[in-house]
C-alpha positions in Angstrom: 49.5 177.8 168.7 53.6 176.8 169.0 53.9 178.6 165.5 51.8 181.6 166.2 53.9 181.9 169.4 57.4 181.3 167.6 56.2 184.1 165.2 54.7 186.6 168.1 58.8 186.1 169.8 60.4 186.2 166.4 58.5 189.6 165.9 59.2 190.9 169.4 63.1 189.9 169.2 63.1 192.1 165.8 61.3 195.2 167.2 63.8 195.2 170.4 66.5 194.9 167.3 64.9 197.8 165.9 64.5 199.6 168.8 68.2 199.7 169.9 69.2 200.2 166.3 67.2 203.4 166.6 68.3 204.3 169.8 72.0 204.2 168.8 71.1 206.1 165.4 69.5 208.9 167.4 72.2 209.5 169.9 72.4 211.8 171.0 69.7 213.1 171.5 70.8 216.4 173.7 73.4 218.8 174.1 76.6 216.6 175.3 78.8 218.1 178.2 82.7 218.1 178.1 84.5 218.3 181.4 87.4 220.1 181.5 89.3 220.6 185.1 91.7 223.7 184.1 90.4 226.9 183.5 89.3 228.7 180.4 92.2 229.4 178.3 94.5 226.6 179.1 95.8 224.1 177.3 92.7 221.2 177.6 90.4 224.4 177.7 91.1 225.3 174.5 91.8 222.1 172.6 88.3 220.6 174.3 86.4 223.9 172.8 88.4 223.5 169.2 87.3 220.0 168.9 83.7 220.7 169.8 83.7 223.5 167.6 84.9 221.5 164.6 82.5 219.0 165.6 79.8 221.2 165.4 81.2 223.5 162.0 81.8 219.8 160.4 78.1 218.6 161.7 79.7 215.4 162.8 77.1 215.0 165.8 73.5 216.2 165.6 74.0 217.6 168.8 76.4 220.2 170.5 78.9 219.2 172.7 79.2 222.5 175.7 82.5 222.9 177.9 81.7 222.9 181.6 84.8 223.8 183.3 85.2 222.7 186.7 88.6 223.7 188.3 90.0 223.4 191.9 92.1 221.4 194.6 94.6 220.2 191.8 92.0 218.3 189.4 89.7 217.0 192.6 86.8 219.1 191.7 86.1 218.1 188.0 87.5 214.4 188.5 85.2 214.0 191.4 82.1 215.3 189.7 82.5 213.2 186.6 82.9 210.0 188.8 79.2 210.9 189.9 78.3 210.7 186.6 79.2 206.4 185.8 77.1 205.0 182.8 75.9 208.8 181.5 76.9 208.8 178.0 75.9 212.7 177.7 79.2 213.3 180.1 82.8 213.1 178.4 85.6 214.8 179.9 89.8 215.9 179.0 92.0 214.0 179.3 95.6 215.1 180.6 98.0 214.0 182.8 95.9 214.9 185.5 94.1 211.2 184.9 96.8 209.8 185.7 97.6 211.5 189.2 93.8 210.9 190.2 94.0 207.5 189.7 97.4 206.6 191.4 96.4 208.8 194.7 95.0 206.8 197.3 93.2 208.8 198.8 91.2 210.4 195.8 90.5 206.6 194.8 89.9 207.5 191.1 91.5 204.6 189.5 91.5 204.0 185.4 88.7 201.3 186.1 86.4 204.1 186.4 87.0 205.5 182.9 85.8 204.5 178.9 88.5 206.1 176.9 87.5 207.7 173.7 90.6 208.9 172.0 93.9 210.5 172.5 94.2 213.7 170.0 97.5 214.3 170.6 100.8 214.6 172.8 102.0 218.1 173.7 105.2 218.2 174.9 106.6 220.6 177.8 109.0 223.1 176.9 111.3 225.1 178.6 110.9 229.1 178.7 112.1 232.3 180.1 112.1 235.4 180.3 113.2 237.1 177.5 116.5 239.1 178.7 117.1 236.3 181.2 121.1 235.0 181.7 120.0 231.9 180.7 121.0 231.7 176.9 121.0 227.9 176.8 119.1 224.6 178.5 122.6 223.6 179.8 123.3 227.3 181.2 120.1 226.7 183.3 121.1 223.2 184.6 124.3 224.5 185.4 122.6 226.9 188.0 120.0 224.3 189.2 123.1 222.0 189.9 125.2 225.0 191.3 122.8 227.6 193.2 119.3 225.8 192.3 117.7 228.4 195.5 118.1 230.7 192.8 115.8 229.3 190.7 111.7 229.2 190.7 109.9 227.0 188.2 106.0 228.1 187.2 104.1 224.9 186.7 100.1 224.4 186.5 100.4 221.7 189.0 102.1 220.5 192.0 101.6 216.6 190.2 101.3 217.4 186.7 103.5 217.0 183.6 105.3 220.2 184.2 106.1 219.3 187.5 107.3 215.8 186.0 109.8 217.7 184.2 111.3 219.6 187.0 111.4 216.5 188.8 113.7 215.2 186.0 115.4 218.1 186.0 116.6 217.9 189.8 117.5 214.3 189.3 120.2 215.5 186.3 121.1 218.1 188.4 122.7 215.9 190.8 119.5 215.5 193.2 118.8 219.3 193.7 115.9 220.7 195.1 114.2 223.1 193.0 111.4 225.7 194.2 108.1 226.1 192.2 104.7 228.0 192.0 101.9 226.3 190.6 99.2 228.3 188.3 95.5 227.7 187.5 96.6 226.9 184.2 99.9 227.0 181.7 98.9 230.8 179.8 99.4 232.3 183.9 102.0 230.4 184.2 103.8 231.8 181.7 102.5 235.1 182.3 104.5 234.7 185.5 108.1 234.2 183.4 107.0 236.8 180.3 106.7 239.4 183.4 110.3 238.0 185.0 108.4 236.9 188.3 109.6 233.4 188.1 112.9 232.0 186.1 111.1 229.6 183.6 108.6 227.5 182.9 108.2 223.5 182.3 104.7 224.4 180.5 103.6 223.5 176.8 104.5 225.9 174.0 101.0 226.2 172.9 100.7 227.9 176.5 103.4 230.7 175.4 103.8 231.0 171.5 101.9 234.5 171.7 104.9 235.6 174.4 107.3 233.8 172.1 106.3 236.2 169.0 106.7 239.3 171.1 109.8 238.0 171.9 108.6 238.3 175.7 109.9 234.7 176.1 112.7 232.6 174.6 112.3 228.8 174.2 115.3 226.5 175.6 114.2 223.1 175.2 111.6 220.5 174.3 110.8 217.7 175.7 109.6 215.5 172.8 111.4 212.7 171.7 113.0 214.3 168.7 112.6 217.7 166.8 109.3 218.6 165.9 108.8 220.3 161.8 106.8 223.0 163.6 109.8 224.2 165.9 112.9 223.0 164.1 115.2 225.8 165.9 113.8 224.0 169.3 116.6 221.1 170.4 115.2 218.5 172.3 116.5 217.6 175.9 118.0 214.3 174.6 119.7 216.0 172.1 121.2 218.3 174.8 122.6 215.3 176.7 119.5 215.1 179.2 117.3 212.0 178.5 114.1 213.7 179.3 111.1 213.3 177.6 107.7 214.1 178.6 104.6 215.7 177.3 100.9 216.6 178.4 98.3 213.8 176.9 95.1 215.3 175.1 92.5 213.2 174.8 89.1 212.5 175.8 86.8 210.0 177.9 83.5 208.9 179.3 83.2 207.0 182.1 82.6 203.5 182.8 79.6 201.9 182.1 78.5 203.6 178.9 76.9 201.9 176.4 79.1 200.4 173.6 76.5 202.3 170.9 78.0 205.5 172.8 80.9 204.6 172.6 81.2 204.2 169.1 79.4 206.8 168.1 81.9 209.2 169.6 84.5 207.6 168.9 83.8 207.7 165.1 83.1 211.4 165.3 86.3 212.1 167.1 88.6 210.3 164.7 86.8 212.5 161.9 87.6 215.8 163.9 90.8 214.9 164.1 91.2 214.3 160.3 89.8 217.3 159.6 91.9 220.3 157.9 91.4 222.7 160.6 93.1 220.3 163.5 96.0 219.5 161.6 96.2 222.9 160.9 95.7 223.6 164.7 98.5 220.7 165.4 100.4 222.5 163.6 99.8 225.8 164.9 100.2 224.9 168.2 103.6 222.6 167.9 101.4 219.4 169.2 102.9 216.0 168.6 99.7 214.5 166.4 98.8 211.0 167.0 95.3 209.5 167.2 94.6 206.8 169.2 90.8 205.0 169.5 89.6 203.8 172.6 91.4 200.4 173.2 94.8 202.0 172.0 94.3 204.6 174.3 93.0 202.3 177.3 96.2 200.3 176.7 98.3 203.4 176.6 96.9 205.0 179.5 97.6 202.3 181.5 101.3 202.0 180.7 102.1 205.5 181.0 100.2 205.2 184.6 103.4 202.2 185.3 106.2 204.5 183.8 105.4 207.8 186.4 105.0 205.6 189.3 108.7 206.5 190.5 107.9 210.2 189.9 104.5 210.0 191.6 105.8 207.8 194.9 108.9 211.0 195.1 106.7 213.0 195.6 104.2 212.0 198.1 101.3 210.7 195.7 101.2 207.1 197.3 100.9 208.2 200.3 97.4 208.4 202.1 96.9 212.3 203.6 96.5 212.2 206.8 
């Protein structure tokens, strides 16, 4: 009877083997949803639907993976939701910048403990643009007048917290502790809509945001912010280069939330490292002047983490450790 038992557990250990072996083969098993907070047409919009349509063209998933975008009070709306959804591995969302801000605010309480994250696709860095026939020829003629008359001067950013907004930030404190005015946008293309139509002075926005204005020369491109000239914009100096040690640039990534199962986890991750060696990214990286990089979902932990410690003097300037009231 001991053997026939030992066998009946033996047998019952391997079918629950067999059993979650299958269950991480079949996932998933349904349509995946991919939070993204900005609206349709901005910058995580469009990279979150070009990496779930490659996923799909290249089959790397049996299942499709459907944008749900879920935009309002600064990033609140879709952050909040995908808290609700802990452990559900049928939930990812984009990652920007925007992470980061939720999880330092205190009184949103959506701290990186609450997130898996998958990978990081790529760093797009923030640029500076305006309008066309604007007096600004250079990035130094425009920090001249944020030093000298900076009430003259209105920045369009996406977000009163975000990357953009970084930038400006670093702008004021080069320009000798100005103060600089700003509008935010639902996401970077208004935002630049605002500049190509000479409504505000320029933008801290990505180029991917702008390159159609750029072409019909509705726009001129100052300055990057990346750490040093990218291929894809040679003719673009760099902030640093210009004597302003600025760099900055809006993370895409992607992430579930806490709690998933590691099967999940891997599973996606796998299929996002092959979408972002596929031809049509790079040639999208290219295309859109992205810094490419791929991190997994340790690196990318580890990463998020320390970029959270490096904005804390930016976030506490403007408010963002404070409780609201």
């Amino acid at each position: 009877m001991a053997i026939g038992n030992g066998l009946i557990a033996l047998f019952c250990a391997s079918a629950a083997c067999a059993a979650t072996t299958a269950l991480a083969q079949r996932y998933p098993t349904k349509p995946i949803e991919l939070v993204v907070h900005t609206s349709a047409g901005s910058g995580g919009d469009v990279v979150s639907r070009t990496v779930a349509e490659i996923m799909r063209k290249e089959k790397l998933l049996p299942q499709t993976i459907n944008v749900n975008n879920r935009v309002g009070g600064a990033g609140v709306v879709g952050f909040s939701y995908f808290k609700t959804k802990r452990a559900d591995p049928y939930v990812m969302m984009s990652v920007t910048g925007t992470l980061l801000v939720m999880a330092y605010r205190p009184d949103v309480n959506i701290g990186l403990e609450n997130y898996t994250p998958l990978a990081l696709f790529a760093i797009d860095p923030q640029t500076i643009m305006v309008p066309y026939d604007s007096p600004f020829k250079t990035f130094k003629d425009l920090m001249e007048a944020a030093r000298t008359k900076p009430d003259s001067l209105v920045a369009a950013t996406t977000s009163a917290t975000g990357t953009g907004r970084l930038v400006v930030h670093l702008m004021e404190k080069h320009a000798g502790g100005s103060r600089l005015k700003f509008v935010t946008f639902k996401g970077g293309s208004e935002a630049v809509t605002s500049v190509a139509g000479g409504h505000t002075s320029f933008t801290t926005e990505n180029l991917s945001e702008g390159l159609g204005f750029v072409e019909g020369r509705k726009v001129r491109v100052l300055a990057i912010s990346a750490d040093k000239r990218l291929p894809q914009a040679p003719d673009v100096p760099t902030m640093q280069e210009l004597g302003y040690p600025i760099s900055a640039g809006t993370i895409r990534g992607f992430t579930f939330t806490a709690g998933v199962p590691k099967e999940a986890v891997t599973t996606m991750e796998a299929a996002l490292k092959k979408a972002h060696d596929s031809a049509e990214w790079k040639e999208i990286a290219k295309r859109n002047i992205f810094q490419d990089v791929f991190m997994g979902s340790a690196e990318f932990g580890k990463f998020l983490a320390a970029r959270l410690q490096e904005y804390k003097e930016f976030y506490d300037a403007i408010g963002l450790g404070q409780k609201k009231k």
